[in-house]
MARDRENZA-78100 format. One record per residue (C-alpha): residue in one letter; x, y, z. Coordinates in steps of 0.5 Angstrom, whole numbers, plus 500, padded with zeros to 3 digits. Layout:
// MARDRENZA-78100
SITE  guba    u    v    w
SITE     A    X    Y    Z
...
// end
This chain:
// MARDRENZA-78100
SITE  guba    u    v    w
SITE     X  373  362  079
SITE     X  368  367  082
SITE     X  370  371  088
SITE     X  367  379  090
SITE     X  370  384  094
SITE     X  366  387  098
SITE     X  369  393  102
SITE     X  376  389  104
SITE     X  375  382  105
SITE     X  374  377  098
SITE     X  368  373  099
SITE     X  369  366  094
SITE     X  363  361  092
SITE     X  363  354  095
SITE     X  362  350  088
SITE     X  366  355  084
SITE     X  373  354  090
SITE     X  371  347  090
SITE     X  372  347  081
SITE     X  378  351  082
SITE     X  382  346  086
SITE     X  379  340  082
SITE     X  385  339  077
SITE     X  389  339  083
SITE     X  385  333  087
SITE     X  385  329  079
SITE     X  393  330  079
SITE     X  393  326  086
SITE     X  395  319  086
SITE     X  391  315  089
SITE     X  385  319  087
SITE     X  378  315  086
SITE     X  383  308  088
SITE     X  380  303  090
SITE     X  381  298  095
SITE     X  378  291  098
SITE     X  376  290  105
SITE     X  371  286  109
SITE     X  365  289  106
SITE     X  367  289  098
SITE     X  370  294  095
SITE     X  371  301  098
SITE     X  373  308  094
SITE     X  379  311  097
SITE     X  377  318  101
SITE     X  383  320  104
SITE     X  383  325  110
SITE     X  389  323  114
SITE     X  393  330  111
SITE     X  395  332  118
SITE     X  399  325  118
SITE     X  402  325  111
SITE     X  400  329  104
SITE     X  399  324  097
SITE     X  404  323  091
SITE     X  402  328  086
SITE     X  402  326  079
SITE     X  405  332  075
SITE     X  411  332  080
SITE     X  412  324  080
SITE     X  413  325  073
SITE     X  417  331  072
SITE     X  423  327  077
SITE     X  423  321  072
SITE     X  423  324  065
SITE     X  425  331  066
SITE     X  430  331  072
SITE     X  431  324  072
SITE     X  436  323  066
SITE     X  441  328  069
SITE     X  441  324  076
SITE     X  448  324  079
SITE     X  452  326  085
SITE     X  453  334  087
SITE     X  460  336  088
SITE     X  463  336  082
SITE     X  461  341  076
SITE     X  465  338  070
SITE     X  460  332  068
SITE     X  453  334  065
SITE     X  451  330  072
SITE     X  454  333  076
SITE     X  453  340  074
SITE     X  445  338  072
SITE     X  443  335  079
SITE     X  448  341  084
SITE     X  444  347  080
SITE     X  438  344  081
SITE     X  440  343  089
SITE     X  441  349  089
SITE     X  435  352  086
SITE     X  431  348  090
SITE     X  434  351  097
SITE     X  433  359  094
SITE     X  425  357  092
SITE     X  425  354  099
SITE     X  428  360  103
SITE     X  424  365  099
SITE     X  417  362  101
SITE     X  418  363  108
SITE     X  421  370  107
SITE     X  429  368  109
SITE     X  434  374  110
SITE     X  440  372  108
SITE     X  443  371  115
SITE     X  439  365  115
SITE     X  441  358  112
SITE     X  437  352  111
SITE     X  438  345  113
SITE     X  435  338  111
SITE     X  435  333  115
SITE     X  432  326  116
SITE     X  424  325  114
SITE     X  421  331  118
SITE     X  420  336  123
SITE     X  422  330  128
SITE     X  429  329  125
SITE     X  431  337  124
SITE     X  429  339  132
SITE     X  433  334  134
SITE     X  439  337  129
SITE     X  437  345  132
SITE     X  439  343  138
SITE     X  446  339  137
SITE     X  447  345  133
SITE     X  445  350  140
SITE     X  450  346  143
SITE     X  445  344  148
SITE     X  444  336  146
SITE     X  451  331  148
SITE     X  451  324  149
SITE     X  446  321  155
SITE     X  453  318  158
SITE     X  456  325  157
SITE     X  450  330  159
SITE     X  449  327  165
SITE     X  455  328  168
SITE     X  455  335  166
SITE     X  455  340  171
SITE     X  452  346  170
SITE     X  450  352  174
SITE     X  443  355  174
SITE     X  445  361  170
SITE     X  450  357  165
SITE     X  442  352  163
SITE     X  438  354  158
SITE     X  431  355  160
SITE     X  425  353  155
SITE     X  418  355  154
SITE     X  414  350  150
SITE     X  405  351  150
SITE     X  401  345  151
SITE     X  399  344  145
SITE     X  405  341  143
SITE     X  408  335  139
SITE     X  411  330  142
SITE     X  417  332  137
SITE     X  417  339  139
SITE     X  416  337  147
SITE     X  421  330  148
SITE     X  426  332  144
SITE     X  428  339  149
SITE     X  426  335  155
SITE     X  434  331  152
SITE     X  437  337  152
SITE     X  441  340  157
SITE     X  435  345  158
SITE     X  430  346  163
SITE     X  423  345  160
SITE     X  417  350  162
SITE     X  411  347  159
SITE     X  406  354  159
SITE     X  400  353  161
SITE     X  393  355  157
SITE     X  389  361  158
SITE     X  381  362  159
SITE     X  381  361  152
SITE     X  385  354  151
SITE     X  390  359  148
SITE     X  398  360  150
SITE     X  398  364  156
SITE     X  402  369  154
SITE     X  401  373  160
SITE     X  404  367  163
SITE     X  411  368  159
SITE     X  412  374  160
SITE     X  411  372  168
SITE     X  416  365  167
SITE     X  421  370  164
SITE     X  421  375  169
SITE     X  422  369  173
SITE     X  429  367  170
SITE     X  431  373  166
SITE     X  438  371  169
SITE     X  439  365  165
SITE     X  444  367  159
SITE     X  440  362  154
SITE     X  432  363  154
SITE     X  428  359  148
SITE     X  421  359  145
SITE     X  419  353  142
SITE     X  412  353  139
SITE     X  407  351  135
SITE     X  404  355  130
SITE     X  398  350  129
SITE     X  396  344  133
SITE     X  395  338  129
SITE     X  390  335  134
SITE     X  384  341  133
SITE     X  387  345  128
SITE     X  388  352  132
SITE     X  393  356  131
SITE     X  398  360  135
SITE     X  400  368  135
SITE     X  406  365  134
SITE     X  410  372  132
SITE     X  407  376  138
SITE     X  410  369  143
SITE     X  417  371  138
SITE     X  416  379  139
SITE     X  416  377  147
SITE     X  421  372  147
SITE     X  426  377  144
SITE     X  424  383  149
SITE     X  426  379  155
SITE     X  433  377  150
SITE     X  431  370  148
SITE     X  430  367  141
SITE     X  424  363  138
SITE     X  423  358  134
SITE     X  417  356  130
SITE     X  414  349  128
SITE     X  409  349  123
SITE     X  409  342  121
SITE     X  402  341  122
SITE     X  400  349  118
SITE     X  406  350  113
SITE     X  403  345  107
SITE     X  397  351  108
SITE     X  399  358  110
SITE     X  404  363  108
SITE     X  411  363  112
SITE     X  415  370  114
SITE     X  420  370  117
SITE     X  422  377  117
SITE     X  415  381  118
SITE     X  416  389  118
SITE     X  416  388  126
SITE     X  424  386  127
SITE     X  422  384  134
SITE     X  417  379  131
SITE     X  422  375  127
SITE     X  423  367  127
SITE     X  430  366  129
SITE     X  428  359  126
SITE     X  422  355  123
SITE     X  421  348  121
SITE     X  417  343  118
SITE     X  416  337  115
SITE     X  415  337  106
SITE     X  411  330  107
SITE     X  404  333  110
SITE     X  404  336  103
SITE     X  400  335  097
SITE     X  407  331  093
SITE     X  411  331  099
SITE     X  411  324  101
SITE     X  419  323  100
SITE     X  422  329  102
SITE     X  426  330  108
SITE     X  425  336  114
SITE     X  427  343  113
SITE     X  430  347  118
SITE     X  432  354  116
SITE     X  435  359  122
SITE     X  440  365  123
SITE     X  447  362  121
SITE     X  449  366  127
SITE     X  446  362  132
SITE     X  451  357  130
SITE     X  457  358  134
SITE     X  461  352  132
SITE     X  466  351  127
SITE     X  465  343  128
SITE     X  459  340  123
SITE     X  455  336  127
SITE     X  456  331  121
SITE     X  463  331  119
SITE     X  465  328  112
SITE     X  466  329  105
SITE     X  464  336  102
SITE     X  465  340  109
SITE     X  472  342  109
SITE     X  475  346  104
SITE     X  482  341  106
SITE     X  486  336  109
SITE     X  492  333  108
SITE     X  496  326  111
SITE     X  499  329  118
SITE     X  493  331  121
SITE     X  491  337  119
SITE     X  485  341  115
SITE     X  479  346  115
SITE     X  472  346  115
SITE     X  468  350  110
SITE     X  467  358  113
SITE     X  461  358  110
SITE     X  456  354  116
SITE     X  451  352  110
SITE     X  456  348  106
SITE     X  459  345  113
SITE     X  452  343  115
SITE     X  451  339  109
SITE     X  456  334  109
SITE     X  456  327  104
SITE     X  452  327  099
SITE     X  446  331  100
SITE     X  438  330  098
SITE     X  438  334  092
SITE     X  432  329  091
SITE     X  428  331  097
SITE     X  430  338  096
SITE     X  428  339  089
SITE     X  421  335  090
SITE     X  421  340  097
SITE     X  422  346  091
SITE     X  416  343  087
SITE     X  410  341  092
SITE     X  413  348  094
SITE     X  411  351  087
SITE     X  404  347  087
SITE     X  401  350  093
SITE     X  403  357  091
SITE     X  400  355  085
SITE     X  394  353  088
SITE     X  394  360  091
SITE     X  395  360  099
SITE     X  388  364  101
SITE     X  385  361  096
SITE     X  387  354  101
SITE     X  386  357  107
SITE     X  378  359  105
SITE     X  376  353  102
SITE     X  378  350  108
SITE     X  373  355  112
SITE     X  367  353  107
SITE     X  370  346  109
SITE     X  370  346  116
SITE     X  363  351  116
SITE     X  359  345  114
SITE     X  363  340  117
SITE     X  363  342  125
SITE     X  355  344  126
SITE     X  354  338  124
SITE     X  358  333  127
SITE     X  356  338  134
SITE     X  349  335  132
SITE     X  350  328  132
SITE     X  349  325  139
SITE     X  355  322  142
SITE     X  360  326  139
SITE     X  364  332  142
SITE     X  369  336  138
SITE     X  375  338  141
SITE     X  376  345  142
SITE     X  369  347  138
SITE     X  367  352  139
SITE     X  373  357  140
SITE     X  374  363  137
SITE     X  381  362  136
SITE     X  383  362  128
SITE     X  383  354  126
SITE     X  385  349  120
SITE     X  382  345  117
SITE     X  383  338  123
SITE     X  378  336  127
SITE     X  379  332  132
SITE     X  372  329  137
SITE     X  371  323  142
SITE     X  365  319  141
SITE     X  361  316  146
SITE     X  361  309  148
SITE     X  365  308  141
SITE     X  373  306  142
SITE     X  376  312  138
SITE     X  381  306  134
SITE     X  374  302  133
SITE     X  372  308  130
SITE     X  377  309  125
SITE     X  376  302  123
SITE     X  370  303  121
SITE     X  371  310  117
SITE     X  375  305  113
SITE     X  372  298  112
SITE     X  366  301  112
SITE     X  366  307  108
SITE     X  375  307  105
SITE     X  376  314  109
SITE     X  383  315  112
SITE     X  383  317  118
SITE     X  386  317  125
SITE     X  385  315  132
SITE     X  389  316  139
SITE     X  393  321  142
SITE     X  396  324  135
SITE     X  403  324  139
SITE     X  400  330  144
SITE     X  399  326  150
SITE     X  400  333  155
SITE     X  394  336  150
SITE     X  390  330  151
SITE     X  391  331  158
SITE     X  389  338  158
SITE     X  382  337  153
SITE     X  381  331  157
SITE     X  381  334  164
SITE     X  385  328  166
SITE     X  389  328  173
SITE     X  396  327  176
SITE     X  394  320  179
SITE     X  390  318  174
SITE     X  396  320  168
SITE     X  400  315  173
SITE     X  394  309  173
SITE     X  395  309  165
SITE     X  403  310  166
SITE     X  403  304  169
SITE     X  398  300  165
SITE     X  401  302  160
SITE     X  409  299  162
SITE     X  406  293  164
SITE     X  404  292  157
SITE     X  397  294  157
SITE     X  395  299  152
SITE     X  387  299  154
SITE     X  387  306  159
SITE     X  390  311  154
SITE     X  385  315  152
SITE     X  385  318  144
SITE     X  381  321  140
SITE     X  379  320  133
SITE     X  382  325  127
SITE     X  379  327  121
SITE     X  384  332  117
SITE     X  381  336  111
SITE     X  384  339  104
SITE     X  382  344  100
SITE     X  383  339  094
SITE     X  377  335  098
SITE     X  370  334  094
SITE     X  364  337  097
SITE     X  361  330  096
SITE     X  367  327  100
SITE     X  365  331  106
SITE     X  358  329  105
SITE     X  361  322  105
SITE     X  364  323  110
SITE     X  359  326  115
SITE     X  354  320  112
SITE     X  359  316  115
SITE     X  360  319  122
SITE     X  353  318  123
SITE     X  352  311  120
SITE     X  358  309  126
SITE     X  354  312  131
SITE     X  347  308  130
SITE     X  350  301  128
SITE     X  357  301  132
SITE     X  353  296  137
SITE     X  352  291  131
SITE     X  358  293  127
SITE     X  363  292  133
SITE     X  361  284  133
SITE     X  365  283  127
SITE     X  371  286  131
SITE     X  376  283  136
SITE     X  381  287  141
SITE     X  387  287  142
SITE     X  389  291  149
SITE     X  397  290  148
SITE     X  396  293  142
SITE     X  390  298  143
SITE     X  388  296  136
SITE     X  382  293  133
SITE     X  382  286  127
SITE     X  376  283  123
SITE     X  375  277  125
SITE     X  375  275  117
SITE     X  382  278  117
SITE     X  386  274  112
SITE     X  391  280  110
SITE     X  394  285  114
SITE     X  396  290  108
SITE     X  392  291  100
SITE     X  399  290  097
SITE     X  402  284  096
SITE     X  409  285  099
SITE     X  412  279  095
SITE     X  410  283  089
SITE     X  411  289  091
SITE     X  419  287  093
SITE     X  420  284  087
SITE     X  423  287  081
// end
């Protein structure tokens, strides 16, 4: 691969970046599959990363014939099995914590299919969620109720969950630049410096536009105002680097997540949150079970594990999903994080001047000086975005997606909508009809991605936009569902469901 260095900046060539990840898109399950729909048979041209990475085959392989013979429960160390599978476990948790630069004061938690399941478990272990019969009788003084400060480029995952805690949330507004206002914070926690718990939860990188946030600078105002910070990089950790503990020790993370399933391979993982063991205060797991105590006996008595690693991972624990985590891990560094990173500028480069010229369609948050990945996501006149996304796909096999991404306070914001018109589509919504609620269409890149992909892609765009009128008679609506069906619909799914479940 060629790349020239010219003063400190490294200046890769299209097609030579392009040739460097094709081993790597030829390795994808799925690669050049082809499906029906209903106008013949469509090549698969997948860019919905930003939802879901793809099953990669070396992976896949390694975890039937090399890891799969030694498959068997952790917990014990004196059968071949046994002792195989917790090694690996083990090794898995050292490759995750040192991609993003853990100490070792923090410790890692896996839990349930992604960020969403390990948010929720962050909080129960602040001690800041109880259950709603029981927190809605807690009286607590202003002092004694932590405030936190999320911005409004947030997931719903990283919004709804704090909302169900016993916090207050503040949702920061944006600056002139469609940036997190930090001046704002500094205000906001002026405001409640009196409060003995104050959090910071943000976003690195929406997974609507793609921009990222100065997630260490928010870090670094947290902790001079006495707070913590915790980051989401859902949407951004499959592609960029992950540090922890940089050289400014005000700078630190006190916890990251993310989701391993948006990774190449990642599909099958489950979420990782990894924090400062000394936020955990309780000496209670918040999953009591086999493998947390060091003993117990028949009258009542025993003692949980001291170290909060070993207390918060009771039962058996997903050594699979770990160890699967470890590799997609190993294959991005493979890949080679600034090599992702500038193939998806040269990706983005070709792709937004050209949507922006296609009448009819507008690119959210385009132009912005903000840093960006490869996500773009745009509102296409006259064209229902679900209708949109269906085509992309009956018409030319791309995946794709449409709606508000689980962002509704960000589409409120890019689409200027008002109190009273959020209420109108609230209560259209309540009453069954889903037809008011605004979306937009989202395309999601890889670096994998070929430049003749992207060239399809763009062809498709403008296709969409010249035919919708006559392509959208093969379609009806569903207003209940907001969802577009062929009129000639036979199957809903490519599969057969009885063979697929038939062993």
């Amino acid at each position: 691969m060629f790349k020239a260095k010219i003063g400190n900046t490294i200046h890769y060539t299209t097609g030579d970046l392009e040739q460097h990840f094709k081993p790597f898109r030829e390795n994808i399950i799925g690669y050049s599959h082809i499906f029906k729909s209903p106008y013949g048979s469509k090549k698969l041209i997948y860019a919905d990363w930003t939802a879901s990475g793809r099953l990669y085959r070396p992976i896949e392989t390694k975890l039937i014939n090399l890891f799969g013979p030694y498959i068997g429960n952790t917990h014990t160390e004196s059968t071949v099995t046994g002792t195989t599978t917790t090694t690996a476990y083990h090794h898995a948790q050292q490759i995750i914590k040192k991609h993003v630069n853990a100490s070792d004061d923090d410790i890692l938690i896996s839990d349930g299919t992604g960020m969403t399941a390990v948010v929720n478990k962050l909080q129960r272990l602040l001690g800041l969620r109880a259950p709603d019969p029981i927190q809605k009788k807690l009286t607590l003084s202003d002092k004694e109720r932590p405030i936190i400060f999320v911005s409004h480029m947030e997931h719903h995952s990283n919004y709804l969950s704090w909302k169900e805690t016993i916090g207050d949330v503040i949702m920061l507004p944006p600056d002139i630049n469609g940036c997190v206002d930090t001046k704002d914070l500094h205000t906001q926690l002026n405001n409640y410096k009196d409060r003995t718990v104050k959090i910071g939860a943000f976003t690195a990188c929406s997974n609507v536009t793609g921009k990222q946030t100065n997630y260490h600078q928010l870090a670094k105002i947290m902790h001079k105002h006495g707070g913590i910070c915790f980051i989401d990089f859902a949407a951004s950790a499959p592609y960029v680097s992950i540090d922890m503990h940089p050289k400014d020790p005000l700078e630190k993370l006190d916890g990251v997540l993310f989701s391993p399933h948006k990774f190449l391979g990642g599909p099958g993982t489950s979420g990782i949150l990894i924090l400062s063991k000394d936020l955990l205060k309780s000496s209670i797991p918040d999953n009591s079970g086999g493998g947390t105590v060091l003993w117990t006996d028949m009258w009542g008595g025993y003692k949980y594990a001291l170290n909060p690693e070993d207390r918060e991972d009771g039962g058996t624990p997903g050594f699979m999903q770990a160890i699967k985590t470890a590799l997609c891990i190993q294959l991005k560094e493979r890949m080679g994080i600034e090599e992702m990173l500038y193939r998806e500028k040269q990706m983005l480069s070709f792709l937004l001047p050209q949507l922006e010229k296609i009448d009819g369609i507008t690119i959210l948050e385009y132009p912005s000086t903000q840093p960006r990945l490869g996500i773009i996501a745009f509102h296409a006149s006259n064209i229902h975005h679900h209708l949109f996304v269906k085509l992309l796909n009956d018409r030319f096999g791309i995946q794709a997606r449409g709606g508000c991404s689980c962002a509704g306070p960000y589409g409120h914001y890019l689409y200027g909508i008002d109190e009273a018109y959020s209420e109108k589509m609230a209560k259209s919504a309540e009453a069954g009809d889903m037809s008011l609620k605004p979306g937009w269409i989202r395309i999601s890149l890889h670096p994998v991605m070929s430049n003749k992909e992207l060239r399809i892609i763009l062809l498709a765009i403008k296709s969409i936009v010249k035919y919708s009128d006559i392509w959208e008679q093969d379609y009806r609506y569903n207003p209940k569902k907001d969802t577009f069906e062929h009129i000639n619909l036979t199957e809903k799914s490519a599969l057969n469901m009885k063979q697929l479940f038939t062993i």
